[in-house]
N, C-alpha and C positions, 0 to 999 in steps of 0.2 A: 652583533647582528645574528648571534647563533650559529646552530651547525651549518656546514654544509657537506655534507657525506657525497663520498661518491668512489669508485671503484675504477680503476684504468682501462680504457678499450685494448682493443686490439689493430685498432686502424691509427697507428701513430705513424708518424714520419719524421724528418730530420727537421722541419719546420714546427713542429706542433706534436701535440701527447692529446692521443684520446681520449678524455676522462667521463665514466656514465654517472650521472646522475642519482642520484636515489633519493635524497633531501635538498632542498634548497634552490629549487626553479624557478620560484615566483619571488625568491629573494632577487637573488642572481640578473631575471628579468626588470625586477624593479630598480635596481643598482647602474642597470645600463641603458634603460630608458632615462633616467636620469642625466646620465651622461652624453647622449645624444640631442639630448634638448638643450644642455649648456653648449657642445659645438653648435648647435643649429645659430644661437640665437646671440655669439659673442663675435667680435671683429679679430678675435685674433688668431691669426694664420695657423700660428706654430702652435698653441693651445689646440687648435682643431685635429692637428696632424698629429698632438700627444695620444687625446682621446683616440682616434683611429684606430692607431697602431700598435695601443698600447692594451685599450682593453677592447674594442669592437672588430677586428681585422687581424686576420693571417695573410701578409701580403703576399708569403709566395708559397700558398697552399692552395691546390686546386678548388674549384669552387663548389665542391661540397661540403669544403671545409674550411670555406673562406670566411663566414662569418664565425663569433670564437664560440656563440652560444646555438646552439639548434632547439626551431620550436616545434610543437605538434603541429600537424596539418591545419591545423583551425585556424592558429594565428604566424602560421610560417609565411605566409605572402604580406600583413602588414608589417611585420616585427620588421622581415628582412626590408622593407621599402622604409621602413623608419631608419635602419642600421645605413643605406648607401643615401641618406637625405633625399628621399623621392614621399612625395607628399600618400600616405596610405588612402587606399579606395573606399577600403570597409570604413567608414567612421563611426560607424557603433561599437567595433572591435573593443575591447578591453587595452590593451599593449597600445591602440590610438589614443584613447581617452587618457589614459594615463601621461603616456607623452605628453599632448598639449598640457595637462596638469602642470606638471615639473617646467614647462616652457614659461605657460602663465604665471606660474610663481619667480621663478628664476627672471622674470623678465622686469620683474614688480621688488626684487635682490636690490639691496644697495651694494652688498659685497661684491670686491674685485673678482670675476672669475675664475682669476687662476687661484685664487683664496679657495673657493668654493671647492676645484679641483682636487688640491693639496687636503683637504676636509673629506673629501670621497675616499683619497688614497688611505686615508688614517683609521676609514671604518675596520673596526674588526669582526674576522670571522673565526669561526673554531673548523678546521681543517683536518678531515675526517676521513682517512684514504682505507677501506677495505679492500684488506690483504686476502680478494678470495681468488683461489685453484682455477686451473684452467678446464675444469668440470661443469663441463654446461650446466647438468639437473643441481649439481651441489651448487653452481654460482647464483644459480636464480632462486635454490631454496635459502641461501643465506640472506642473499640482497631481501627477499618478500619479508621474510624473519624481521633483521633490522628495520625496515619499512613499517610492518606493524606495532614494534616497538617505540618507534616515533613515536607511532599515533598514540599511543596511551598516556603519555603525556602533553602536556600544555590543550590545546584547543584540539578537538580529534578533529581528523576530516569526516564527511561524512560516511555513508553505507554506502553509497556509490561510487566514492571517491577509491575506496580500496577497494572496491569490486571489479574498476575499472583499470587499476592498477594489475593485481592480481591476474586480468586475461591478460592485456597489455604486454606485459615483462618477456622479451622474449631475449633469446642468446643472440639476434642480431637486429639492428637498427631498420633495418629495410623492412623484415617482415613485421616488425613491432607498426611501425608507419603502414605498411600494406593494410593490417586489422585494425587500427587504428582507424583507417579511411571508409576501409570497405565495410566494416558491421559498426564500429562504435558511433561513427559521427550520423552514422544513418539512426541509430536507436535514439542519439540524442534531439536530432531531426523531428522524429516522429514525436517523441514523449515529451522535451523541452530538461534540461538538464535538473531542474527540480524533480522531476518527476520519476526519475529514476531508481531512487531508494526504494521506493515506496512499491511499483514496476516489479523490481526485485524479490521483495516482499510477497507479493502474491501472485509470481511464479512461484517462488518457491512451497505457499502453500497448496498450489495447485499441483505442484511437481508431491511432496509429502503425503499431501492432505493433513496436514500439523497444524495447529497454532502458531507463530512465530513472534517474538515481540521484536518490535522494530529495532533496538540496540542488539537484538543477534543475527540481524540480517548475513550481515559478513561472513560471521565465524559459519553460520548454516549453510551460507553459499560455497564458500570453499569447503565443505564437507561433500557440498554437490558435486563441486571440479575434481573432485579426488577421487571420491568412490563410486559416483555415481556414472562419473562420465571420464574415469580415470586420467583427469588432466589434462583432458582436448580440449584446450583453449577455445582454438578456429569453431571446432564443436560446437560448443555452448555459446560463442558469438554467433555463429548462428542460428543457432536457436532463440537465443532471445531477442535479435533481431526478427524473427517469423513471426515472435509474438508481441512483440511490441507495435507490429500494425496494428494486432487486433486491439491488444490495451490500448493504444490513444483513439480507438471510438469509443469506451470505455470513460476516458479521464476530457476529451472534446468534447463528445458528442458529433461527430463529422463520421460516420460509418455512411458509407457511397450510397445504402440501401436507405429511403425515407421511412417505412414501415418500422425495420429494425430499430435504424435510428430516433423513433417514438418512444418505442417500448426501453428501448435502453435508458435516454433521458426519463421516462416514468421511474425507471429501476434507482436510479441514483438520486432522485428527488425524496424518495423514499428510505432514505439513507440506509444505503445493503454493501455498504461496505462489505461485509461475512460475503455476501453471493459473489462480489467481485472474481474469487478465482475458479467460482465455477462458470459463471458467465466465459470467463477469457477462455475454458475448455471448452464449452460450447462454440465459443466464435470461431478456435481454431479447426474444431474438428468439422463443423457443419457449415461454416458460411460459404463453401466454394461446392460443394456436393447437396445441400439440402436447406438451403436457404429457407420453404416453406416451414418447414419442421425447424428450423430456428426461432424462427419469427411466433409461431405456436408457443414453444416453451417457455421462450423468455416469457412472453404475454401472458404465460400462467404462473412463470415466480412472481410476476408481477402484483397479480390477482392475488397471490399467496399474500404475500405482504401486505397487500390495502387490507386483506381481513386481520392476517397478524396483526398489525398496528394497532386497529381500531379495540378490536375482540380481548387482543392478550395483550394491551401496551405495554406491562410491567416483567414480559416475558425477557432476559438478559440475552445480548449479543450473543452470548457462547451455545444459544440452542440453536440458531440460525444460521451459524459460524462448523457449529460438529454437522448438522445436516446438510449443510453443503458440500462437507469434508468428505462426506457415507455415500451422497448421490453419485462425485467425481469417482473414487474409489470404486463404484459398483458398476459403474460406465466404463472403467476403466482395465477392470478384474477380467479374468475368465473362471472364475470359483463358480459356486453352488449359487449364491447371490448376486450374482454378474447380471446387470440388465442391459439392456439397449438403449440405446439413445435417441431416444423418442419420446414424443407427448405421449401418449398414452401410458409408459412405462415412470415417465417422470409422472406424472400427474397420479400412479399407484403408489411408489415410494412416497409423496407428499402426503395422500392421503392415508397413509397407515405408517406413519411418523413414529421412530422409534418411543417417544417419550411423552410425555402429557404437556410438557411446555414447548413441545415443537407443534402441536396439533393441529392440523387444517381447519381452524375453526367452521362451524357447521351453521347451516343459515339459518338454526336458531339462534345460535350463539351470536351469529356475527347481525342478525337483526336486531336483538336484544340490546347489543352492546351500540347500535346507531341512533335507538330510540336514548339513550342516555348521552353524555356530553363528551366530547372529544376534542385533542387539539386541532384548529382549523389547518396544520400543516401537512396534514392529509386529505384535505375536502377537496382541491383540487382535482387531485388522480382518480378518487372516485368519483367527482360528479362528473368529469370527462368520463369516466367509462360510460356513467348511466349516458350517457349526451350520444356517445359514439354508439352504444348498442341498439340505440331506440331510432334515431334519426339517418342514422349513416353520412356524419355531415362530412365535409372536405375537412380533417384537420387541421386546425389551427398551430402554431408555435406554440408550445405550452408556457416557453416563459413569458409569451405575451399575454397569458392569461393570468388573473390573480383571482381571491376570492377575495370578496365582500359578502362584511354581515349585512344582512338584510335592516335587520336593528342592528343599531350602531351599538358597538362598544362605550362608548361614553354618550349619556343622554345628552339631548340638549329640554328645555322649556317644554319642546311643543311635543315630546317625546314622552316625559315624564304626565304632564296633562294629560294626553289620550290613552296610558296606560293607568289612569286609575289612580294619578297623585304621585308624590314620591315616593312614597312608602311601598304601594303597590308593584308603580313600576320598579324600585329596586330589584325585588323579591322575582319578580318576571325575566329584571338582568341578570342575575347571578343565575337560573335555572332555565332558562332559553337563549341566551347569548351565543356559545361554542356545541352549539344540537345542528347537527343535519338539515335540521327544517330552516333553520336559518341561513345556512350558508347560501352562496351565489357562486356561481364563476360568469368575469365578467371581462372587457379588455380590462390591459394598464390603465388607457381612459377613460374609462367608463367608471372607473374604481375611485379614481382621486376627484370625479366632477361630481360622484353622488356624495360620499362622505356622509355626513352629519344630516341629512336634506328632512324636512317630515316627509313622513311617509306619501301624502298625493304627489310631490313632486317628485318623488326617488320613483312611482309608479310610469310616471311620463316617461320617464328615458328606460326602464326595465323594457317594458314592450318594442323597444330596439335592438336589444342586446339579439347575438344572431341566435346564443344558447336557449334552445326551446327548454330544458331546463328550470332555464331561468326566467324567461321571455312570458313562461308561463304564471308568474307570482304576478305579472301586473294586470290580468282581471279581477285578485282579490283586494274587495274597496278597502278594508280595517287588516292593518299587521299587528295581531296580539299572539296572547298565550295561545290562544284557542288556533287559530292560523298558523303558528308555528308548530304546532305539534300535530294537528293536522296535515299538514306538506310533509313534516317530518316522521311521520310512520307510513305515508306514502311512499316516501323516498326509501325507507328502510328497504321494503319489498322489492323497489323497484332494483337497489344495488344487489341485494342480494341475486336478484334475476340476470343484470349484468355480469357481475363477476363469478368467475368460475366456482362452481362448490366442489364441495370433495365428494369423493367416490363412498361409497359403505367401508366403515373400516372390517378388513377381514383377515388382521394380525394385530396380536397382544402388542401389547407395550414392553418394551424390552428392558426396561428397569423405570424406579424412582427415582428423581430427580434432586438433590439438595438444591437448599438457595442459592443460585449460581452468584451472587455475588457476596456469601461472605466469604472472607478471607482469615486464617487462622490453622492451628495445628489439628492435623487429622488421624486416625492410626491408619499403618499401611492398609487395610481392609476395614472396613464399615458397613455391614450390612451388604445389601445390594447397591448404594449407591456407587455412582460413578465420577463422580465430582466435574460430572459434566458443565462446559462451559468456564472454567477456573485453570490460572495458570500457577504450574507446581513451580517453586522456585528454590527449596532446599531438601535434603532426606536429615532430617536429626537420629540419631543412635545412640544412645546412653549419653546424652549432652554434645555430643560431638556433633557438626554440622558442616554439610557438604552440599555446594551447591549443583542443583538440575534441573535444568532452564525449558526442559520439555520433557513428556511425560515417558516420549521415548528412549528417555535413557535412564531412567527410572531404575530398570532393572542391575545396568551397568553399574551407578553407584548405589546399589543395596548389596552386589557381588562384591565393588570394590571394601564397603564395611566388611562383609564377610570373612573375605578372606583375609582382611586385618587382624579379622577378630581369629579365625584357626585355619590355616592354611592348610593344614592334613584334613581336616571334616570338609572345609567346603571341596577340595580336588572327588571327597565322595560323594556329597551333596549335588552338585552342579552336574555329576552324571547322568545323573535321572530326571534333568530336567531339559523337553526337549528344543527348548529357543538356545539354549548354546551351543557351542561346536567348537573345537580347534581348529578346524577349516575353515581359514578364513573367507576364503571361495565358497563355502559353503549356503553362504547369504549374499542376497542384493545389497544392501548393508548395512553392512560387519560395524560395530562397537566396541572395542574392547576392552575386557575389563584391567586394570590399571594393574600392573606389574603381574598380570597372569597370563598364560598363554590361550585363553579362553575370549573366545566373541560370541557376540547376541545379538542376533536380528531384529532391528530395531526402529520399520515403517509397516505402514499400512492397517494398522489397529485404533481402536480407540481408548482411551485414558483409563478405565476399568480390568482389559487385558493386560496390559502392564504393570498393573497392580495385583493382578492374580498371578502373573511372573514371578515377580518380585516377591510376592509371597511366596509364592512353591518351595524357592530357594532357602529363602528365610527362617519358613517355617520346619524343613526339613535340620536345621542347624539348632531349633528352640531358640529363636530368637526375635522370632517376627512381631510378640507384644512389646518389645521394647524400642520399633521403630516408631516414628513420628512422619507426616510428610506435611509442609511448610505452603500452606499458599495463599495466591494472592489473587487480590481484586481483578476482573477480567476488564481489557482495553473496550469501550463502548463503542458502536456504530461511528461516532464522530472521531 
């Protein structure tokens, strides 16, 4: 049955030995649910009293220690009601469902009981007592150690599994259970225990402003608990309970405010994944002091996006991912660059966008690019805006709204005949099918009873639909080319007039952009580029290769080569460059570099300063053409 590790309390008695946990719970739990269901469900007296006493019961240990196993708070009221045979309340619980399992099955046993019993007793485990000191910080930093070690092999637990371990762990039982109750089960509460990795994830790029890919969640987060927030558990359980209100209007859609909660549903239909952590800085900072001015900006990353999509489809996550990273960061700063957190100030950084593929497209661009074809999984969001800007109707449920082609995606007879033949109409499907002029928003019903219909009968129910939009297509008697394109350079204008344009740009572009998604070997400096949007994943040096999993440690292991490579130049080199220090306090935080006495300040930049770090040092040694850096494809919106 494998390990089961665990380390000795300190609350033993002459009855019983405390022993903690660290591997093997859900064994251990699953072994004695087991065993509860064969007393529950057999006649024999003294087999009942074995199980009891033998593995569920301290008979004469006070009753906090009367049952032999302790569960968390979540499932410590049905466990214990299954352990003294009182029927559990929760029956969705886990530790219930499982019971009756082992009941149903056992009950469906041709074997003798006590057979079955004697078969339990024979299971083996591997018995794993750590021998740690009666050092608080050193018991809890061995037990996490071993803990993580587990996980690297067999099946790992999740990124929240050890995130929740790691606050958790404490040096006594009580306050473990206190935080336990009082932040954890509430964040799982809000988010739903799925959602918590993820949750993680972009706090912590909101807390950076970094890239993160989701297998470093962990190891990122306890770099958080260490240096960021030097260990305060309670701390950062509160914190990310504050924030996990806001995230689950984020991942529900259930924000108390209607308005907000529009524009947020727009935001994630739009798939903005990359905005997610600037949105949750937004929700925290302003939805209790400035609600209006929330409600503004989202509705203009909004606006940003429907022209992004349309204008630059082909534009990679990581340019909408690093911009959101520079907004939070400048909101957040008091530098030279510090702005305010306001529409008008956000809607200036939008519109004089560091880079040519983050650009606020411009209502030529963005009309240009609606007179042409696009996917319909954006016609929604914009023809509600045109619908909302023009009529001011009562809002609808957006998921109750769908788009329909006006012309159907697949002809039928009577479709093909009034377009001029097949041939014709082909030529008209492929070139006005997925065009602005085409699209509808319509209900769910409205959608699946027009379908295929010709065109006079789809006209009949159009002039009901309540979207004047739409409402509007059924006094034209013929839907062809000429009428589709028609409505559809109307509508162009008309979006463009809806949604937000950008300001006059009146700041350069702050570099060139590579293809953000190739991936391959680069030299440490290249031009001006910045390899924005791309994640670094190794530094090569003369064949050797070292992994770095973000750009902010870049420097760290280019130092660590360094000083492989001469230990006496780099102690001279590294002087003169001013991101290191041996004051480790010298930075918010410290990296250091690997067997030297030397740290590097290592947040709040982007992917190009790090590489001119990394140079400085390198290049100072004559070494810098022979680094490589290693990267890779960036994660997509989805």
């Amino acid at each position: 049955m494998g390990n089961v590790i665990y380390y000795l309390g300190e609350n033993s008695g002459g009855a019983f030995q405390e022993m903690i946990l660290v591997d093997g719970q859900q064994r251990i739990t699953t072994i004695l649910l087991l065993l509860c269901a064969l007393r529950d469900i057999t006649d024999d007296e003294d087999l009942k009293d074995d199980i009891n006493e033998q593995y569920l019961c301290n008979k004469r240990a006070n009753e906090a220690y009367r049952i032999r196993l302790k569960q968390t708070v979540a499932d410590g009221e049905s466990f214990s009601a299954i352990i003294d045979g009182i029927e559990a309340q929760d029956t969705k619980c886990n530790v219930f469902k499982n019971y009756h399992f082992f009941k149903k099955r056992l009950q469906a046993c041709t074997f003798k009981h006590s057979t079955v019993l004697d078969s339990i007793a024979r299971m083996q485990l591997v018995d794993v007592n750590l021998l740690v000191g009666k050092d608080t910080k050193d018991r809890l930093r061995i037990v996490q150690t071993i803990f993580e070690k587990i996980n690297s092999t067999g099946k790992p637990l999740s990124q929240a599994d050890l995130i929740r371990n790691i606050l958790l762990i404490s040096e006594t039982d009580e306050k473990q259970n206190k935080w336990h109750k009082d932040y954890w089960l509430k964040i799982e509460k809000n988010l739903g225990v799925d959602n918590i990795s993820v949750f993680a994830r972009d706090f912590l790029r909101m807390t950076d402003c970094e890239e993160i890919r989701e297998t470093d969640t962990y190891r990122e987060f306890k770099e958080y608990l260490d240096k960021d927030m030097n260990g305060d558990q309670e701390a950062v359980l509160k914190t990310l309970l504050n924030f996990s209100k806001s995230y689950a209007w984020l991942i529900n859609l259930n924000c108390p405010d209607e308005v907000l909660n529009r524009e947020l549903t727009m935001l994630r239909n739009l798939k903005s994944n990359d905005f997610a952590p600037l949105a949750l800085y937004l929700l925290d900072r302003l939805y209790d002091d400035s609600l209006e001015e929330l409600r503004k900006i989202i509705h203009l990353i909004v606006d940003y996006l429907i022209r992004m999509r349309i204008a630059s489809p082909t534009t990679g996550s990581g340019t909408t991912r690093s911009l959101s990273f520079e907004l939070i960061r400048k909101m957040r700063d008091n530098g030279e660059d510090a702005i305010t957190c306001t529409y008008e100030a956000v809607l200036f950084e939008l519109s004089n966008s560091p880079t040519i593929a983050s650009e606020f497209p411009s209502d030529d661009k963005f009309i240009s690019a609606l007179k042409g074809t696009f996917y319909h999984i954006y016609a929604r969001e914009l023809l509600l805006r045109v619908e909302e800007s023009e009529t001011r109707n009562i809002p609808v449920d957006i998921f109750k709204v769908t788009v329909e082609h006006l012309m159907p995606q697949t002809l039928s007879d009577w479709w093909k005949q009034n377009l001029g033949g097949s041939v014709e109409a082909e030529r008209i499907r492929l070139t006005c099918t997925n065009t602005i002029g085409n699209y509808a928003i319509v209900s769910q019903g409205y959608n699946s009873s027009m379908s295929n219909m010709p065109w006079p009968d789809k006209r009949a129910k159009l002039k009901d639909v309540q979207f004047k939009v739409t409402s509007a297509t059924a006094v034209i008697e013929h839907w062809n080319e000429n009428s589709i394109q028609t409505r559809g350079n109307d509508l162009a204008y008309r979006a463009a007039n809806a949604i937000t344009s950008p300001l006059p740009r009146t700041r350069d572009y702050r570099s060139r952009v590579i293809n953000e998604s190739i991936a391959g070997l680069y030299p440490l400096l290249q031009g001006d580029d910045d390899l924005t949007g791309t994640y670094i994943s190794a530094v090569i040096y003369n064949g050797e290769r070292k992994g770095c999993t973000t750009w902010s440690r870049l420097p760290s292991v280019v130092g660590d080569f360094m000083y492989s490579e001469n230990p006496t130049l780099f102690a001279e080199a590294v002087n003169d460059v001013v991101w290191f220090n041996k004051e480790k306090n010298h930075f918010k935080k410290p990296i250091q570099i690997p067997d030297t006495l030397w740290f590097y300040c290592g947040s709040g930049f982007n992917g190009k300063h790090f590489r001119n770090i990394a140079a400085s040092l390198s290049e100072k040694m004559g070494c810098q053409e022979y680094i490589q850096l290693e990267v890779i494809n960036p994660v997509g919106d989805d």
